[in-house]
N, C-alpha and C positions, 0 to 999 in steps of 0.2 A: 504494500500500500504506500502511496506517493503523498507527501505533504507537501503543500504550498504554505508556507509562511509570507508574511507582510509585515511591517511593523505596527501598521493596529491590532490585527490576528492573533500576534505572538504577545503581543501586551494584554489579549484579553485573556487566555491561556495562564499568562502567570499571574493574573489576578484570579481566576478558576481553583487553581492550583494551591494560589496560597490563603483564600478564603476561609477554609478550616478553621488556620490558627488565627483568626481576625476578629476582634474584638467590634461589637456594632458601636457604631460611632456615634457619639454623646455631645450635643451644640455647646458650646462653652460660651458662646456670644452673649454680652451683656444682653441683648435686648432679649432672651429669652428667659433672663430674671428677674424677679416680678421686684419691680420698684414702686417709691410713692408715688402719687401724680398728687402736685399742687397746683393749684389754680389762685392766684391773688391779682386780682386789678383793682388799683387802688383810685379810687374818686375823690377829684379835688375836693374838702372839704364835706364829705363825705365820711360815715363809720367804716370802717374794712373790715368786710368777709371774705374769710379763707377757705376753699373748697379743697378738700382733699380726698383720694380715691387709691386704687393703686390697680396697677395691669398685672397680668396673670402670667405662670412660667409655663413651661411645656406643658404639665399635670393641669388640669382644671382645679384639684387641690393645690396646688403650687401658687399660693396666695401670699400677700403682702403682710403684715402681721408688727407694725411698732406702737407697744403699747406705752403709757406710761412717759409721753412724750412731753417736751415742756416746748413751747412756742414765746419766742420773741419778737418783739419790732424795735429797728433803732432808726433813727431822726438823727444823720449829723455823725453817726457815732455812739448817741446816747438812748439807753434803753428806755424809751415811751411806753412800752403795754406789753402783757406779756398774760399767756395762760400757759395752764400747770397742769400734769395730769388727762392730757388728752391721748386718746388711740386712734391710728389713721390704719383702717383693712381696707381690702376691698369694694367696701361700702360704702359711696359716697354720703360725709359727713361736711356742714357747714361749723365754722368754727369764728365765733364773732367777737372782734374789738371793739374799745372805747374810742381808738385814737381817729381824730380827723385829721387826714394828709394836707400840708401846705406846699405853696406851692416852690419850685426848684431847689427843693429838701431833697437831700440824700437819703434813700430807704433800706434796711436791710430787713429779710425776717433769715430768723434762724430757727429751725426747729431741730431738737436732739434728744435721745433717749442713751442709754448707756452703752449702747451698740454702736447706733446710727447717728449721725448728723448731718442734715442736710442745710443748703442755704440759699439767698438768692439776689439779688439788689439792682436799684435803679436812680433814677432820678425824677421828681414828677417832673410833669410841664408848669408854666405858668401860665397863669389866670387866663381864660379867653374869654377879652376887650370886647367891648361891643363892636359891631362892622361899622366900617367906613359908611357904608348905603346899601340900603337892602330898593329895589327898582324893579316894580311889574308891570309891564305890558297888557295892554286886554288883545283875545282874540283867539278861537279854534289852536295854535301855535305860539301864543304868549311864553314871552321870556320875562324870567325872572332873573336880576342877577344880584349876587351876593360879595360885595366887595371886604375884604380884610385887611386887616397890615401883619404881615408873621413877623414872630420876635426871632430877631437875630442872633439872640442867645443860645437859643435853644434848636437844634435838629427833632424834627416833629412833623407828623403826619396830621391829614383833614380828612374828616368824614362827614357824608352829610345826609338827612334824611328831609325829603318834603313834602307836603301835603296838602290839599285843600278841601277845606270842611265846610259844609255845606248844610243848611237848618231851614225849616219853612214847613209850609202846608200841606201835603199833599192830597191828593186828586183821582179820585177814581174818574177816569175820560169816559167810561159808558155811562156812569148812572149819576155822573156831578157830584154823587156824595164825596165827603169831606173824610179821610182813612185813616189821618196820623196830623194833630195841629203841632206838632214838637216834633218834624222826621228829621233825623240827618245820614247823613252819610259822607263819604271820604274818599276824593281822589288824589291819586298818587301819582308823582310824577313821571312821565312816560317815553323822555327821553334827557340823555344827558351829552351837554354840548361842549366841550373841553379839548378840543381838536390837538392841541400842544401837548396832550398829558391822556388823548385816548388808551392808549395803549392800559396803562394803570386799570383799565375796567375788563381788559379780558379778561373771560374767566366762562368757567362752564355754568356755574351758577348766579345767575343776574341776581341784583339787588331784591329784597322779598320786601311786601308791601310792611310789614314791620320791623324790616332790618336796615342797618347804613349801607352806605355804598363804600364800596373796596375804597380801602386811605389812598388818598394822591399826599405823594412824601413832598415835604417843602425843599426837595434837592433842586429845585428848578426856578425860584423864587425865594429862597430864604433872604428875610431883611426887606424883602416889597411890600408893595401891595399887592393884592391877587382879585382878579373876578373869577368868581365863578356862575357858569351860567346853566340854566333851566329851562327844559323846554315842556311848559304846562297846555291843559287845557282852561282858558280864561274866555268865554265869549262872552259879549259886552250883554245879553237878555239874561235875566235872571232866570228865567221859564229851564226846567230841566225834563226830561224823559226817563223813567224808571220801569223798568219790566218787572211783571210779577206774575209767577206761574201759577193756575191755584191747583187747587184737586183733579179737577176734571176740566178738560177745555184748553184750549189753545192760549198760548201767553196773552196779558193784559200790558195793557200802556199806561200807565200813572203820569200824572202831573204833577211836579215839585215847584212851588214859588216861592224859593228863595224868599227869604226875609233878612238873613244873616252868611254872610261869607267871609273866612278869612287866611291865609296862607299861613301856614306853619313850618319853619323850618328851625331845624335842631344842627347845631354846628358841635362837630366833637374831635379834639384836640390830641392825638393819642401819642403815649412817649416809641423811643425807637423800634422799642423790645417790643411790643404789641404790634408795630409797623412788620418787623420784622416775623414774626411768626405767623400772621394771616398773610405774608407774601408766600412766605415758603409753603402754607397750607394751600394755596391756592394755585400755584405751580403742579403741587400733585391733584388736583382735581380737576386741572386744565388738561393734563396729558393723561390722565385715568381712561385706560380702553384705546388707547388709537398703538398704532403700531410701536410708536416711538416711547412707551411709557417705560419708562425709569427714577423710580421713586425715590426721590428726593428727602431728607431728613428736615423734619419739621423743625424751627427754630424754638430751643427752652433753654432757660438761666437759670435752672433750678442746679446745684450742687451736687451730686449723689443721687438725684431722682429727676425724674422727670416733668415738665409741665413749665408754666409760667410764672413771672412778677413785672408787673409795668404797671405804669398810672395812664389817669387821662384826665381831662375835662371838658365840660362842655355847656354850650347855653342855648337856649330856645327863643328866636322871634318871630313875630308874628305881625303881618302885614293883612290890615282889614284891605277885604271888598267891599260890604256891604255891610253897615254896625243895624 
């Protein structure tokens, strides 16, 4: 009998061969050892809740386990709040302070049990100033624009949410009756115009009607002033159109008359570390499923374990339509 070897052929052979005496192989990679996950974003002038959880090892028993743990926070270097006696498993647990963050304070939290010690730290933002002009336009494509000045101090991200709320009578259009003297409801904004700084909103998942929009970082304007702009629905008739489907029957038309209109927008200031960890999250959910997908490590400052610590702040104004 005649053998043709090759050098993959003959490679698989001594691996055949020496499989016997081979020991099954055991992942040693951290990531397949269950650490804590902390979760702290700290609000300007806000109390701080600490969320802590922890990921699993290979085992499904192979769980997180520090009991007995004492948590710090320092301001500056110096110890502001502290709890004692707390356990972080598997189970996500909220864990709450007295301290209110100020603003471009130095933060750390430490958390250590006789084992373990973990840690984390940042810098908040400051204060976010009122805007320069907030400016809306009426019309089916109404722009709103939202002018700022970024502080030059500070490397910081912008996030933003908008909305237009809407109150009045409504209108049953078959039988005139009168259906809701107090209705409201809520449009969202339904495109965003930032041509310089498009790119910052790719992503697989678009903004959701109660979430911000992906941060645009101040690498491109730090120390300016910045517009940012909106593209609403604003038509100049108060008279609105509402569907309502009922029981049985084909949809109905409702009448809304506006009584009361006015824009809401929420401006949020976020520090690097928070910038930086919804980019990288958002990297792996851009390329999740296409050919090209190579996952990317999420950005954490956590010490020893996993997860987050950043600040943010942020302020809400409000532009009437119609008082």
């Amino acid at each position: 009998m005649n053998f043709a070897f090759n050098k993959n052929s003959s490679l698989i052979w001594i691996l055949l061969l020496a499989s016997g005496c081979v020991r099954e192989l055991i992942p040693v990679n951290n990531g397949y050892k269950p650490k804590p996950v902390i979760w702290a974003l700290f609000n300007l002038d806000s109390t701080v809740g600490i969320t802590t959880t922890g990921n699993t090892g290979i085992d499904d028993d192979n769980v997180v386990n520090m009991p007995n743990a004492s948590m710090y926070i320092y301001e500056n270097g110096v110890k502001v709040d502290s709890l004692l006696s707390q356990n972080i498993t598997g189970t996500r647990q909220l864990h709450s302070f007295i301290i209110k963050p100020k603003s471009l304070k130095n933060y750390k939290l430490v958390i250590a049990n006789k084992t373990t010690s973990l840690s984390g730290e940042f810098q908040m933002p400051n204060t976010l100033l009122k805007p320069l002009e907030i400016k809306l336009t009426q019309g089916e494509n109404a722009q709103l624009t939202y002018t700022l000045f970024d502080d030059v101090t500070f490397n910081d991200a912008y996030q933003f949410m908008v909305e237009i709320h809407h109150f009045g009578l409504l209108i049953d259009t078959a039988t005139t009756d009168t259906i809701n003297k107090s209705y409201a409801f809520i449009n969202y904004y339904t495109k965003y115009d930032e041509p310089s700084l498009n790119t910052n909103f790719l992503g697989i998942n678009p903004p959701s009607p109660s979430g911000f929009t992906f941060p645009v970082t101040d690498n491109l304007f730090n120390g300016k002033n910045k517009s940012f702009l909106f593209t609403l629905q604003n038509p100049v008739s108060n008279i609105f159109m509402r569907f309502r489907t009922p029981v049985v029957g084909a949809p109905i038309r409702d009448k809304l008359i506006c009584t009361q209109q006015y824009v809401l927008i929420k401006c949020r200031k976020i520090s690097p570390e928070y910038y930086k960890f919804i980019n990288s999250e958002n990297k792996n959910n851009d390329i999740f499923g296409t050919p090209y997908f190579n996952p990317t490590n999420v950005y954490g400052n956590i010490t020893n374990g996993l997860g987050l610590i950043a600040g943010m702040t942020e302020r809400t104004d409000t532009v009437w339509i119609r008082k």
